[in-house]
C-alpha positions as CSV (number, residue, x, y, z in Angstrom):
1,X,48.0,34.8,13.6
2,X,49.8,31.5,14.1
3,X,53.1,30.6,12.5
4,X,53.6,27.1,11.8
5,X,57.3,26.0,11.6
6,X,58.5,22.4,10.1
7,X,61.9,21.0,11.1
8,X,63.5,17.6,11.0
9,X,64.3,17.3,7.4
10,X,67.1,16.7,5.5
11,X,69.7,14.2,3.4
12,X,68.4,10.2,4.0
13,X,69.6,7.1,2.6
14,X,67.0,5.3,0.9
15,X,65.2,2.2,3.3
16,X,65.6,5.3,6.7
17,X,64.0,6.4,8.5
18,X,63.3,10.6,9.3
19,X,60.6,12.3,12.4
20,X,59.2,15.8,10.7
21,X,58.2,18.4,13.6
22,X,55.6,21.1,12.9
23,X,55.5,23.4,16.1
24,X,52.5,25.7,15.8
25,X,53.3,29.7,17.7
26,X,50.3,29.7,20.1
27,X,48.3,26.8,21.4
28,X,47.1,24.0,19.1
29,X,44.2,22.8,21.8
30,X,41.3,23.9,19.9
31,X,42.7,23.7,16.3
32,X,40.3,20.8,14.9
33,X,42.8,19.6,12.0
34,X,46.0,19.4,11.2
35,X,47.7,18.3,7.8
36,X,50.9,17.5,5.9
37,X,51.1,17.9,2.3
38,X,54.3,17.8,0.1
39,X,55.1,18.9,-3.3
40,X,58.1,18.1,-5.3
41,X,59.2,20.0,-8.2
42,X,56.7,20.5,-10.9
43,X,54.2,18.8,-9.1
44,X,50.8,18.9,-7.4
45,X,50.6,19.4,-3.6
46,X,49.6,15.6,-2.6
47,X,48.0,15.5,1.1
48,X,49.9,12.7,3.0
49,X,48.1,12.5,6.4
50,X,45.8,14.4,9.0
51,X,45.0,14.6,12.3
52,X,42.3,15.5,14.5
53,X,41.7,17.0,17.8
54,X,40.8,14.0,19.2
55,X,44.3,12.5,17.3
56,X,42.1,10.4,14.7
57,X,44.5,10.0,11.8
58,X,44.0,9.4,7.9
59,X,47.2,8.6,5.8
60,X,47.1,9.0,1.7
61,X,47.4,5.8,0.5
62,X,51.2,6.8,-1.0
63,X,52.7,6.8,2.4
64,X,50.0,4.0,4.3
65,X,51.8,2.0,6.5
66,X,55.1,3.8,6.2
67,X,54.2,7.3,7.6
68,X,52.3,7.9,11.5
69,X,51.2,11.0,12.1
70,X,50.5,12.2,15.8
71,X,50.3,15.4,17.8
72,X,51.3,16.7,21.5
73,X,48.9,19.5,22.5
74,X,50.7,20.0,25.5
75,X,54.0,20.8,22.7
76,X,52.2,22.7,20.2
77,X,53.5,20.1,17.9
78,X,52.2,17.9,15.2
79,X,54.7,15.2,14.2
80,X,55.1,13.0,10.9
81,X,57.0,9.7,11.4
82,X,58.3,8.8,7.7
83,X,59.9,4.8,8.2
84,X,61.3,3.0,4.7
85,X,61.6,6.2,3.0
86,X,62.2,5.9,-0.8
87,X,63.8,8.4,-3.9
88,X,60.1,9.2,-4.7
89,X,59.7,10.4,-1.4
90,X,61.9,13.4,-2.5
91,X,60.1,16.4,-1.8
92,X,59.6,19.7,0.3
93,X,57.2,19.1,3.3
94,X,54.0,21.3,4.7
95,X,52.2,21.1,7.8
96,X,49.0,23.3,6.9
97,X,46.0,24.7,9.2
98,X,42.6,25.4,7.3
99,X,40.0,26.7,9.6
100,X,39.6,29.6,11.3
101,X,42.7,31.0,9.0
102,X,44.7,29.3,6.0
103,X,48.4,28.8,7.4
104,X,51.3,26.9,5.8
105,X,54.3,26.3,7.6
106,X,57.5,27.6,5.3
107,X,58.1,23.9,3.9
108,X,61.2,21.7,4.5
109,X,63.1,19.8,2.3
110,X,63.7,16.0,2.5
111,X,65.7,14.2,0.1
112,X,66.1,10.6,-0.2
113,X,69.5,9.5,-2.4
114,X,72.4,7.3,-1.7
């Protein structure tokens, strides 16, 4: 089955910039969608962007215009470019796979505090 790891996050002032990587274990080529969700403490998974094989893109309209989402087949790596990042943007991160199996990457924290 294949593992889905996120990486990239971490401590950001407030107005930074971070890059979130999700590197998939086996080829990505024929996986048709790709997503992030986040979820912060006490609170709903909330679907920020996704990505298809031919790397259309749809953004939630939270993060439109301040997060890109992209992916490199040839990397096995979907990517989520998160500019002009705010305290509300506080939350653990997911990179999620639906079809053929449900997979969810282990989640990584980003925090966004002076």
């Amino acid at each position: 089955q294949v593992q889905l790891v996120e990486s990239g996050g971490g401590l950001v002032q407030p107005g930074g910039s971070l890059r979130l990587s999700c590197t998939a274990s086996e080829s990505i080529q024929s996986v048709y969608e790709i997503d992030w969700f986040r979820q912060a403490p006490g609170e709903q998974y909330e679907l920020l962007a996704v990505i298809t094989s031919d790397h259309t893109a749809k953004y939630g309209e939270s993060v439109k215009g301040r997060f890109t989402i992209s992916r490199d087949d040839h990397k096995n790596t979907v990517y989520l470019q998160m500019n002009s990042l705010e305290p509300e943007d506080t939350s653990v991160y997911y990179c999620y796979i639906g079809r053929p199996f449900e997979v969810w990457g282990q989640g990584i924290q980003v925090t966004v505090s002076t």
